[in-house]
N, C-alpha and C positions, 0 to 999 in steps of 0.2 A: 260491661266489664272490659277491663284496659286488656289488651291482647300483648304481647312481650315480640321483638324485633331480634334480629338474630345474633345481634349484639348483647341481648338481654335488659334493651330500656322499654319503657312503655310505650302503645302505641296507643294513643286516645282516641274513641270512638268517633269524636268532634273537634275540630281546629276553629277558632276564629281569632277575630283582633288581638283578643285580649294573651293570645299564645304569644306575639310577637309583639309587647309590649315593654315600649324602652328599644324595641330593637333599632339598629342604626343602618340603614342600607346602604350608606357611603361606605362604613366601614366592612361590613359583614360581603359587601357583593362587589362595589364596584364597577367598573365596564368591564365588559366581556374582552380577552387581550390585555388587562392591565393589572395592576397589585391590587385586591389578593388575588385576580385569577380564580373567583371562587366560579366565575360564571363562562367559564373557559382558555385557554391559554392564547386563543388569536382572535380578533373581532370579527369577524365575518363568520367562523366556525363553518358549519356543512350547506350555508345560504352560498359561498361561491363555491365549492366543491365539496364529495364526500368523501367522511374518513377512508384509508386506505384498508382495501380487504384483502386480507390476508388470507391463506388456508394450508396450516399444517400437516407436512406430509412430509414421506421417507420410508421405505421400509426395503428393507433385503437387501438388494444390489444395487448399487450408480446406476444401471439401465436402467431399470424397472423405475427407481425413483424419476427418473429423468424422462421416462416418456410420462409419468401422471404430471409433472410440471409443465410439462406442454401441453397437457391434458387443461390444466385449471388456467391456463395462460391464456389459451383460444375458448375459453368459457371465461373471461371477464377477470380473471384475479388480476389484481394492479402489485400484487408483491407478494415475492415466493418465503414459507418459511420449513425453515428445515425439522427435521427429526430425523436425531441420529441411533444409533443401538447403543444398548449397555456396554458394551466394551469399549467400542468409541468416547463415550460419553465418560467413562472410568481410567483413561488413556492406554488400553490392551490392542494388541491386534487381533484378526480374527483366526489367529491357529495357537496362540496361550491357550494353555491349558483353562485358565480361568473361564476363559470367552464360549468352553463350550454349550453347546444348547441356546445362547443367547446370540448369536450372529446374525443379523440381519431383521431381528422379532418387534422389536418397540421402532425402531427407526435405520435408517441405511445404514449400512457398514462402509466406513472409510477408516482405508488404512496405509493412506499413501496421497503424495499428490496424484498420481497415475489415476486412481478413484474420482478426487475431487474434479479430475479432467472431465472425466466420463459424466459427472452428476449433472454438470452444467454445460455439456458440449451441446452446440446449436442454441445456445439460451444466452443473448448479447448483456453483456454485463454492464455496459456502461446507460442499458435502458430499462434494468428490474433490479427494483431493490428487493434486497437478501436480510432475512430476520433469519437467525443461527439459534435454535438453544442447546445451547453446550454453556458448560462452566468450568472446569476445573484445566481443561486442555483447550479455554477457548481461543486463547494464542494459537498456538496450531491451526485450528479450523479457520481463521481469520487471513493468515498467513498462506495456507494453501490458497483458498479464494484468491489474495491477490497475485500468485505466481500463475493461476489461471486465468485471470484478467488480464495481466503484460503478455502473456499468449496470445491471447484474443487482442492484442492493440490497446488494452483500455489503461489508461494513467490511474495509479492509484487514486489520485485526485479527484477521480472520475467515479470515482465507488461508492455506491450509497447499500443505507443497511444498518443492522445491528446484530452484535453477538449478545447473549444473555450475560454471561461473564459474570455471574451473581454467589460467588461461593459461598459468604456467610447463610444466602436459608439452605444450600446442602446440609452443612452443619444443624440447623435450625428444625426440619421437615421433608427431606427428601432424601439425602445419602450418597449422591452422587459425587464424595468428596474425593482428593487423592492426599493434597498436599498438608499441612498443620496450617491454622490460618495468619500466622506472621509471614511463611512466605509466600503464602498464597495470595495476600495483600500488597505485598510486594509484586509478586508477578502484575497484578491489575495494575497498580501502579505504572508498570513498564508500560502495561498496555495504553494505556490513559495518554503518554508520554509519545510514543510511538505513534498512534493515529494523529495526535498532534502533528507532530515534524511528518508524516508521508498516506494518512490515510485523514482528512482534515473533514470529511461528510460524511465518515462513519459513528454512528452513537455504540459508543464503547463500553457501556453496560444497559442491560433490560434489570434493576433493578426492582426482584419478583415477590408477590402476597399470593401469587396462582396457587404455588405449590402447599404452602402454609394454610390455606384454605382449602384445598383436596387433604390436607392431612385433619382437616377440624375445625381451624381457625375462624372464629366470628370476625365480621366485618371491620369491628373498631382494633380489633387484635391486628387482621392482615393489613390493614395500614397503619400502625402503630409499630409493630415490627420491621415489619419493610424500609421504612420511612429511619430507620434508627439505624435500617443495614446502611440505607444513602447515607447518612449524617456519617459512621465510621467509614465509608469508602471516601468520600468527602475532607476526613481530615487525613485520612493516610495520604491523599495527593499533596494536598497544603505541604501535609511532616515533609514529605519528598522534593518540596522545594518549587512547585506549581503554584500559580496567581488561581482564585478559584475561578475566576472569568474565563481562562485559559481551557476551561476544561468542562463546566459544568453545564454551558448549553449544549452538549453531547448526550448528556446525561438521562435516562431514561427510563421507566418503570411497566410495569407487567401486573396487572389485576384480573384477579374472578370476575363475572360476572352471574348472580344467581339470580330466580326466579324471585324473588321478591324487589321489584321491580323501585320503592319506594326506598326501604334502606339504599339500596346499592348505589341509586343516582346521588342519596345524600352524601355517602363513602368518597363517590371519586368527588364532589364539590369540597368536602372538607380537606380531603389530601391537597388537592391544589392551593387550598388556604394554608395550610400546615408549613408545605412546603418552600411557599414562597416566605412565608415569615420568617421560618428557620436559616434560609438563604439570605435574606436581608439584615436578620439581626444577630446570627450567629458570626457568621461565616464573611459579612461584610460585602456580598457580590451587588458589583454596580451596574453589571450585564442584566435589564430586561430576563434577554432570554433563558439567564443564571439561575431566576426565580420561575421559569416556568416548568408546572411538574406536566410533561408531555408523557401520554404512557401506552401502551399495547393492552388490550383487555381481549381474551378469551371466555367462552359460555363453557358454566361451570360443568364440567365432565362428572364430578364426580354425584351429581342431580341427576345424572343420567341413569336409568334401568332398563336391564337385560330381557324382564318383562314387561311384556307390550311396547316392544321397541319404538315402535310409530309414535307412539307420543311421544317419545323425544324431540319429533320435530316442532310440538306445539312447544317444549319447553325453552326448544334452543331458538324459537322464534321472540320468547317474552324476555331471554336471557339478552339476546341481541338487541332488542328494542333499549333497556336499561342500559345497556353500554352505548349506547347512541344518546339517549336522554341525559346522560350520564357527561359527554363530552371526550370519550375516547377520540385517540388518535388514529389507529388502523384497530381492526376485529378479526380474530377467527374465529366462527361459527361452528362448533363439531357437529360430526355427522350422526344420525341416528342410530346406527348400528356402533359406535365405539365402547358399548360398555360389550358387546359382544365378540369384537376382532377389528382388526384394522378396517377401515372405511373402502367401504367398492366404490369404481367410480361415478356409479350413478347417486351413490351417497353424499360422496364429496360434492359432487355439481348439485344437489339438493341443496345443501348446507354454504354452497355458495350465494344460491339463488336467493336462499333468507335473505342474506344480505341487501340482494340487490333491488327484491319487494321493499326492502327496509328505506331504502336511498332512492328507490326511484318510484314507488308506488305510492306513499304515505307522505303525511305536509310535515314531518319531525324534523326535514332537515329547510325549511321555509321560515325559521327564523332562530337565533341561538337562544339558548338555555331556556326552554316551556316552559320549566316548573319555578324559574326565579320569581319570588313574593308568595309560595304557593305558603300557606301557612304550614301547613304537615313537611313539605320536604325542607323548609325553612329550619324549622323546629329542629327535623332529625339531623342535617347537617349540623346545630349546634352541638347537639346530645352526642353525636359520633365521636365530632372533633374533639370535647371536653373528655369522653374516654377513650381517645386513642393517646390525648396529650398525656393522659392520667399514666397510662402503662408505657410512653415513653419515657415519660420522669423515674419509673421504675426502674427501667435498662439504665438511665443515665446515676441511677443511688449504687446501680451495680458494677459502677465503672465503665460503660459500653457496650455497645453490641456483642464485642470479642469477648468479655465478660462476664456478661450474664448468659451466653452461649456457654460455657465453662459449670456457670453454674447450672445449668439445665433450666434457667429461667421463663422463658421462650418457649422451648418444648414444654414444660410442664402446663403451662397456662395453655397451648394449645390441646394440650392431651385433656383435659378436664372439661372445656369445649368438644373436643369430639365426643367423648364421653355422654357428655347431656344428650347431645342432636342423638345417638345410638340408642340412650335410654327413652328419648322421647319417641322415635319412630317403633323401638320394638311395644312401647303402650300404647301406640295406638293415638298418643297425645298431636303428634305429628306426622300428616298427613302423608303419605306420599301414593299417588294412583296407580294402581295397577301392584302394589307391593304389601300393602298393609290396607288398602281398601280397594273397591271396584276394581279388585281379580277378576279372572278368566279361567275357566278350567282346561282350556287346552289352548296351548300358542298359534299362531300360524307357522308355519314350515318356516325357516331361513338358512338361503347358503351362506357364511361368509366367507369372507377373503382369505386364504391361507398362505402362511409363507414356506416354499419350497424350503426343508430342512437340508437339501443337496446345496444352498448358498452356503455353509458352511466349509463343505471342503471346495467347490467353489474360489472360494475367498483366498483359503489355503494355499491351493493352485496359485493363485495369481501373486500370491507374495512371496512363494518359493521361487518362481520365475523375477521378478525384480530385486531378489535379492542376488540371484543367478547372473540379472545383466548391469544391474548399477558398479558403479567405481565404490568397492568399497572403502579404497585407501581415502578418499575422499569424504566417506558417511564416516567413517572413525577421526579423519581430523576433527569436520566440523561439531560432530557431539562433545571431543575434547573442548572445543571451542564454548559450545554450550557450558558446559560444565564449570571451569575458568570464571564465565560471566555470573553462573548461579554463584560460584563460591566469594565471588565481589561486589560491589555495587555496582558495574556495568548492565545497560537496557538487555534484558536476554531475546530480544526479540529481532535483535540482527541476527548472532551464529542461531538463535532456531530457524529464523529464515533459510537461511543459506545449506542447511542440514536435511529440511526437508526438500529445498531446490536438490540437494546433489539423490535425493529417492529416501533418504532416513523415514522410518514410520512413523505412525502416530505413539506405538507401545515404544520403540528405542526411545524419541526424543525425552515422552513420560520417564521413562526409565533414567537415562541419566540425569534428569531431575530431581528421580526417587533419591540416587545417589548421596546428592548432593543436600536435600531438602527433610529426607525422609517420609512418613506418610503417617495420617491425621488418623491415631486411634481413638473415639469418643471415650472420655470416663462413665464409667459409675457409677462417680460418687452421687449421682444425682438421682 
């Protein structure tokens, strides 16, 4: 009996010949480095070195943050990636009234350059690159970074890294929205425009399926949406008057990685096919590296359970294996205890080490793409790509990403996928260990990590005193200055620069934004 894939196609007992009959391997695979890129985006892939390891971390204070990045820096991480808090992440500081209870919880609290000094002080900027996820204020966050790099000596030019910068799946799956999304696409825009002329080896969006996949989303879904949020960032640069060559090897993406080890390597081989098509025959790009879809893959968190923690590590070991078979660009690995509290650092350095058995232990990275010719991963690459094209043509009968966002297109289709996977695991249909079978009647003891709730006033403190010593005839022009540019077509990412150079926060700059912009209420009607 055919078993169903988390996409909802079949999975046949038996693969042979006759699965991949008529199939064309010129077309379908190509070389590894070349169009379509279905067998990875550079020839040599992880036989001359391995993907870069990433590991996700931030919480409470710039100190605190800043000693675990030196932490995972002298345990082997090749690149730091951040997590910031809810208010950060929403553009508040940390003494709004909003921000109470949540300072410092999910990720650091920055509320100032003065902060962003502190996160990365002793940590040389011109020899680690910076993965940022932030969206809505990623301007800011990117902008700070560089006023602390010309501190430390380092030329913008010098600066490698990426901001997520992803607002259409806020809209979409996650909520972390501020602005409506016409000028929020405009702001990207600026940004896109901006690392061009003075930040030129920054990738200026992680265009993300992570999140849309923690909210439910099957595999053919989170890159089928994703992939449609590219395509609308993609023409808003073009409307604004950008060559797509100019901008699109910058360009860059964010996937799950789950425990079914066979869809998921098919996923990322079909996106890379998808994508490079779409750049070639949509959009006209004669840049190589224009059609290459290069992406960040994280092991899926939300596979993760609070019972029997420890198997997490066997999960977040097959998760990482798939993201490497798979042809990721860099991984973070989560730690075992994240469904229960932030990661301690013998977690983190665990969840690094996957990694490093992964790269240095195992022959997966001793020749590019394993599974190309396999009949089954052949197969499902086709099945994927056929239904993710199917519900892109969808978004595009709906006008666009921005669009069918409006109509609750996206969401809905993902909410009725979550739906299933909930109905299946509460029957028992699907499996999960330790949750709905091979229980345990009593857990082992665990401390985790807690965050001191005294960072809150903390925080508070420190912003009353910088609003105490800054110039602030100087933070009121250059917000005016902000403002001026939001109400025109001028790049706003010069007076934001210059606004948080003179100490402006991260909640003012948002603020006279709100002004000018307003801010993104979802409808109903959906």
């Amino acid at each position: 009996m055919a078993r169903e894939s988390e996409s909802g196609l079949p999975i046949e007992p038996v693969y042979g010949p006759e699965t991949l009959a008529g199939w064309d391997p010129a077309e379908k695979l190509g070389e590894p480095g070349s169009y379509p890129f279905t067998r990875g985006v550079y020839p040599s892939m992880y036989t001359g070195r391995p993907w870069t390891m990433r590991q996700y971390a931030g919480f409470g204070t710039a100190v605190e943050s800043n000693a675990r990045y030196k932490q995972l820096i002298a345990n082997g991480t090749m690149g730091l990636s951040v997590a910031f808090d809810l208010p950060t992440q929403m553009g508040h500081d940390s003494d709004a009234p909003i921000a109470s209870g949540e300072v410092g919880k999910v990720g650091v609290a920055i509320d100032s350059v003065d902060d962003m000094r502190i996160l990365f002080g002793g940590i040389p900027l011109d020899k680690v690159s910076t993965s940022m996820t932030i969206n809505a204020p990623a301007a800011l966050l990117l902008l700070m970074y560089q006023l602390v790099g010309e501190e430390q000596g380092v030329a913008a030019d010098q600066l490698t890294g990426t901001i997520q910068n992803d607002v259409l799946k806020e809209y979409i799956a996650r909520g972390t929205y501020i602005f409506p999304p016409k000028p929020s696409l405009r702001l990207i825009a600026d940004i896109f425009k901006y690392c061009k002329a003075e930040i030129p080896k920054w990738n200026t969006i992680s265009i993300s399926g992570y999140h849309m996949a923690e909210a439910g989303a099957s595999p053919a879904q989170e890159i089928a949406f994703t992939l449609a949020d590219g395509i609308e960032y993609v023409r808003t640069a073009v409307a604004a008057g950008m060559d797509v060559d100019d901008f699109a090897p910058r360009l860059s993406f964010f996937f799950v990685s789950r425990t079914t080890i066979l869809e998921e390597v098919a996923k990322f081989r079909a996106a890379r096919r998808i994508w490079a098509r779409v750049m070639r025959d949509e959009f006209g790009a004669k840049n190589p590296k224009s059609l290459m879809l290069r992406f960040h893959t994280q092991t899926a968190g939300v596979q993760l359970t609070a019972q029997q923690p420890e198997v997490n590590l066997v999960r977040v070991a097959v998760q990482g294996l798939a993201a490497v078979l798979g042809g990721t660009q860099s991984l973070h690995t989560n730690s075992f205890d994240e469904a229960i509290a932030l990661p301690t650092d013998k977690s983190a350095r665990l969840a690094l080490r996957t990694q490093q058995v992964l790269a240095y232990e195992t022959d997966v990275t001793a020749t590019v793409d394993p599974f190309a010719g396999s009949y089954v991963v052949e197969k499902m690459t086709d099945e994927v790509e056929a239904a993710a094209v199917e519900l892109m043509q969808k978004v595009e009968e709906l006008g666009g990403a921005v669009n069918a966002i409006e109509h609750g297109f996206q969401k809905g289709e993902i909410e009725r996928s979550a739906y299933r996977i909930a109905q299946e695991t509460d029957s028992g249909e699907r499996v999960v260990v330790g949750v709905n079978r091979f229980q345990i009647e009593t857990e082992d003891p665990y401390e985790p990590l807690r965050v001191d709730p005294a960072i809150e006033a903390q925080q508070a403190a420190r912003l009353a005193t910088l609003r105490a010593e800054r110039d602030q005839a100087a933070v009121d022009a250059a917000l005016a200055e902000l403002k001026k540019a939001a109400e025109g077509d001028d790049n706003v990412l010069y007076p934001m620069k210059d606004a948080l150079k003179a100490r402006a926060t991260v909640g003012e700059v948002c603020n006279a934004l709100r002004e000018v912009w307003g801010t993104y209420v979802p409808t109903d009607a959906f």
